[in-house]
C-alpha positions in Angstrom: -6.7 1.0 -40.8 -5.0 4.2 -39.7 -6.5 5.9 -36.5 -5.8 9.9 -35.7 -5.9 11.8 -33.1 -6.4 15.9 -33.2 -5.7 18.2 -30.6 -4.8 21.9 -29.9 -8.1 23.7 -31.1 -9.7 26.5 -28.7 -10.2 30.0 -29.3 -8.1 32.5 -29.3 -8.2 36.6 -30.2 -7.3 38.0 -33.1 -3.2 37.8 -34.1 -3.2 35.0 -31.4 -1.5 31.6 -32.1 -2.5 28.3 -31.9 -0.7 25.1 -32.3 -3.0 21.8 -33.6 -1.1 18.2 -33.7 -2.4 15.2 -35.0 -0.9 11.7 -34.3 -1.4 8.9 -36.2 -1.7 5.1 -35.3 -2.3 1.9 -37.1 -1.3 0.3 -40.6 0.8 3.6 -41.0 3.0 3.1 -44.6 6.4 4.6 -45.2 5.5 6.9 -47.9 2.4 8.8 -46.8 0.5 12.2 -46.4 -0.7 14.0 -44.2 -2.1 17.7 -43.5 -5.2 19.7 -42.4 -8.7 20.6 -43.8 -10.9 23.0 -42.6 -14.4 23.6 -43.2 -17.1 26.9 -41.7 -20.0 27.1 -41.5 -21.8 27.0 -44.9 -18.2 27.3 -46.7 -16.8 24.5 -48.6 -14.1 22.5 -46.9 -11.0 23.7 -47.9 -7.1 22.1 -48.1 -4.7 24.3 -45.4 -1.6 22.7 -45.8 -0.3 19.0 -46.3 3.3 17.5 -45.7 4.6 14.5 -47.7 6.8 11.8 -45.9 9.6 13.0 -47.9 9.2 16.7 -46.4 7.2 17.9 -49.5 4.8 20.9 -48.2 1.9 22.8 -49.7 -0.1 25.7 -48.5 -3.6 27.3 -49.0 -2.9 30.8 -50.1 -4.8 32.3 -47.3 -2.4 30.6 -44.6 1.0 31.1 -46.5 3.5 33.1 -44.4 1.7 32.2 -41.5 0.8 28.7 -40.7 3.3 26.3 -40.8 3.3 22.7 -40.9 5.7 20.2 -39.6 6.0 17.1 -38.8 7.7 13.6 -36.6 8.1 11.2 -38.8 9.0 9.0 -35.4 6.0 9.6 -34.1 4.2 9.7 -36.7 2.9 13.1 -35.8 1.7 16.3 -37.8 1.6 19.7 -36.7 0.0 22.9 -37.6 1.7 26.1 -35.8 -1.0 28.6 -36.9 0.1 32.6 -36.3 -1.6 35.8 -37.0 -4.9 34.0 -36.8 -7.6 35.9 -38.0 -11.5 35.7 -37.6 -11.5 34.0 -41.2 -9.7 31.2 -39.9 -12.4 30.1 -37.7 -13.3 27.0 -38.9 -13.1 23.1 -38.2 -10.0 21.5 -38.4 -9.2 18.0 -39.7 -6.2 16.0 -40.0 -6.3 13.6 -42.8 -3.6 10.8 -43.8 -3.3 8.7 -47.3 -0.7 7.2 -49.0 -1.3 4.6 -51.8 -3.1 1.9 -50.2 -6.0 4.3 -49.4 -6.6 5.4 -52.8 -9.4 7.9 -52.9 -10.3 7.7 -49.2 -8.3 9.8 -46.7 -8.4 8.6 -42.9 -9.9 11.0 -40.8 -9.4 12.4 -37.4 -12.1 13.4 -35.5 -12.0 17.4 -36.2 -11.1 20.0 -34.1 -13.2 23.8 -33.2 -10.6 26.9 -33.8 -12.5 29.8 -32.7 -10.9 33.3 -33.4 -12.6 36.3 -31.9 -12.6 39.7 -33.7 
């Protein structure tokens, strides 16, 4: 079992920045995954950016250029620095992890409110 923990969320105005970590806990495996989902109201929940153990990054296109992710390998940590933030970025924010003992089914953390304000 892998256990994470989210903070960082709030709200923030427009071209603000916000700064989400994630730390994970438990049967952690050498070679993992790990990255953020979001999800609006009545919008599909949507992949912002992932980081492979190896330093292997993807982005959604709407966040390229300026959210970045990072991470602590030692402390099994993830971060997202999120710039420019924009009303469309309002959404719920969750950190996932998966590597190949958890197949299909990500861990979870426990989701966290970014609120942007026009």
């Amino acid at each position: 079992q892998v256990q994470l923990v989210e903070s960082g969320g709030g709200l923030v105005q427009a071209g603000g920045s916000l700064r989400l970590s994630c730390a994970a806990s438990g049967s952690i495996f050498i070679i993992n995954t790990m990255g953020w989902y979001r999800q609006a109201p009545g919008k599909q929940r949507e992949l912002v950016a992932a980081i492979t153990s190896n330093g292997r990054i993807n982005y959604a296109d709407s966040v390229k250029g300026r959210f970045t992710i990072s991470r602590d390998s030692a402390k099994n940590t993830v971060y997202l620095q999120m710039n420019s933030l924009q009303a469309e970025d309002t959404a719920g924010y969750y950190c996932y992890y998966s590597d190949i003992y958890s197949g299909d089914n990500n861990y979870w953390g426990q989701g966290t409110q970014v609120t942007v304000s026009s």
